[in-house]
N, C-alpha and C positions, 0 to 999 in steps of 0.2 A: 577603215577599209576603203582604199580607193579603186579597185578595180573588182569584177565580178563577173563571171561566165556563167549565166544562167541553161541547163539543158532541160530544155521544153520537147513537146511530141508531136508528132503528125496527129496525135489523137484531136488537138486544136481545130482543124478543118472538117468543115462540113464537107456531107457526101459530093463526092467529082468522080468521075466516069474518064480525069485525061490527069495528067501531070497537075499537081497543084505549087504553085506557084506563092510566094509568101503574101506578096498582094492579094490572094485569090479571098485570102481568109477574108469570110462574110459576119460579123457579131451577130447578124439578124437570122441566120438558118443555121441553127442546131448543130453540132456535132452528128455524126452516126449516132442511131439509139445507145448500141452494145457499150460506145465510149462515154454518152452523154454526162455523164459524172466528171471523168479522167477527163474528160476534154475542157469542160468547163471550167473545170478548176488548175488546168495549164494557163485556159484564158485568162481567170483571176490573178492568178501567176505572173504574167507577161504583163497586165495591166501594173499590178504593184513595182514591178522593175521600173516601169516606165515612170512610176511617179517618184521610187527613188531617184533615176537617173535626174530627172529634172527636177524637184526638190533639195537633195540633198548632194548634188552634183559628184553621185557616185558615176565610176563608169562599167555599165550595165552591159556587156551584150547575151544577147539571145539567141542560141541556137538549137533550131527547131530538127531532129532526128526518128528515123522512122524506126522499125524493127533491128533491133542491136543483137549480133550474137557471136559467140569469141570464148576465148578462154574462163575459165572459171563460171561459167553459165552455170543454169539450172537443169538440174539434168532427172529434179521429181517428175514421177512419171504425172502426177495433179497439179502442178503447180507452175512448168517448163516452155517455154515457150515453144513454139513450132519446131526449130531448129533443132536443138537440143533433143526435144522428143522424139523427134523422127530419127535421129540419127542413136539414141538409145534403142528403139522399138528395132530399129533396121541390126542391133546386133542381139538382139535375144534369140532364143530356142522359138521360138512361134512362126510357123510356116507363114502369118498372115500379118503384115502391118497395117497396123490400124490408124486411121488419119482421121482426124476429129475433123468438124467443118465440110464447106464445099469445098471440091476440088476446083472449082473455075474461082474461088477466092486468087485476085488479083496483090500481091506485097512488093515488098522493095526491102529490102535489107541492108544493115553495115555491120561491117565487120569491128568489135569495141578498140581495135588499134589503130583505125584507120582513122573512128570517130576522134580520137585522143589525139594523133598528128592534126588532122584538123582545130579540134580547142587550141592546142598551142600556138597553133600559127593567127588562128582568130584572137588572142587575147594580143597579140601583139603587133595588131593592125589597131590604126585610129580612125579606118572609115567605114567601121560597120558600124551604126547608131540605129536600124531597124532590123528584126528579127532574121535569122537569115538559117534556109533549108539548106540539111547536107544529108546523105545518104547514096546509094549506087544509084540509084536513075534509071534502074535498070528492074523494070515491070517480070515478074516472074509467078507464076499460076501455081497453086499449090501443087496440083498432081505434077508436074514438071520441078517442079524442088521434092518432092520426095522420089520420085525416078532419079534422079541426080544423084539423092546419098543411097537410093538402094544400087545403084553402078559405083559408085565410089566403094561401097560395101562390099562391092560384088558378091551380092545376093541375088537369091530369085525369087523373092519373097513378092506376093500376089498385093493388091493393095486394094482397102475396104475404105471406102466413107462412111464414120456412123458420126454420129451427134449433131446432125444437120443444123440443129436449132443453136449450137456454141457459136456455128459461123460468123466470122465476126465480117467488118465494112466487105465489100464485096471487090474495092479497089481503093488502095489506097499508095500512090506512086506520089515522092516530092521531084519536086523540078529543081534542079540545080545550077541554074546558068547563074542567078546572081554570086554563088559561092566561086564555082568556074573562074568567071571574069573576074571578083577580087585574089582568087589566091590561085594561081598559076598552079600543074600538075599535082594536083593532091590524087593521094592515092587510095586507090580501092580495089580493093580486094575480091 
């Protein structure tokens, strides 16, 4: 194997309150509690690429991706991620959709086609050698993504926060200028 596209997670960075940036990543403060696990073990992750990369002079890159969601998704009502859920819950019979979390939870999202143009065109650059964020850039509040698919639904369906405690990072937005400036108008969705 000479080449390899690693896809890593935003769940890698500690808690930030503004764009996180690939440099930003700190080993020394934790992940979010909720991801402490998943994030760690991205980190262990991204460490073994690197020692591939320069041990066995594979070429490694790494790209670090936020909230994915697109075709073929998950659409369990236990198991689904946000997108998916809300936009199943927004076509049932029940006057009331129910959003798990807080509503001021801050995400960023990509669309999985978008992600996919992006791998192709990163696998076939030779000057990405350090981890490199992609996703919209684009900071969006829960209750405002589920207003979005309940008008795209056009429903009038009322909206309830229960499960306070699922709430996951309270903000978590990647920066995208390094991906920007290598790879000219990628698209998002």
């Amino acid at each position: 194997v000479k080449k390899v596209l690693w896809v890593s997670s935003s769940t890698i960075y500690q808690p930030s309150q503004k764009k996180i940036k690939e440099s930003d990543l700190n080993l020394n403060i934790d992940p979010y509690n909720i991801y402490l696990g998943t994030g760690w073990l991205y980190r262990y992750l991204e460490k073994l690429c690197f020692f591939y990369n320069r041990n066995n002079k594979i070429d490694i890159k790494i790209i670090r991706t936020s909230s994915i969601y697109g075709p073929y998704d998950n659409f369990n009502e236990k198991k689904s991620h946000v997108i998916p859920a809300l936009i199943k819950k927004a076509h049932n019979k029940k006057k009331i959709l129910e959003v798990w979390g807080h509503k001021k939870v801050i995400r960023d999202f990509i669309y999985v086609e978008d992600l996919v143009d992006a791998i192709l065109k990163i696998t076939k650059t030779k000057k990405v050698l350090q981890p490199i964020n992609f996703s919209s850039g684009k900071a969006i509040s829960i209750i405002e993504l589920a207003n979005k698919i309940l008008n795209i639904a056009q429903t009038d369906k009322k909206l309830h926060f229960n499960h306070l405690e699922r709430s996951s990072a309270n903000f978590r937005v990647l920066d995208n200028k390094k991906i920007n400036k290598l790879i000219k108008n990628l698209k998002r969705t």
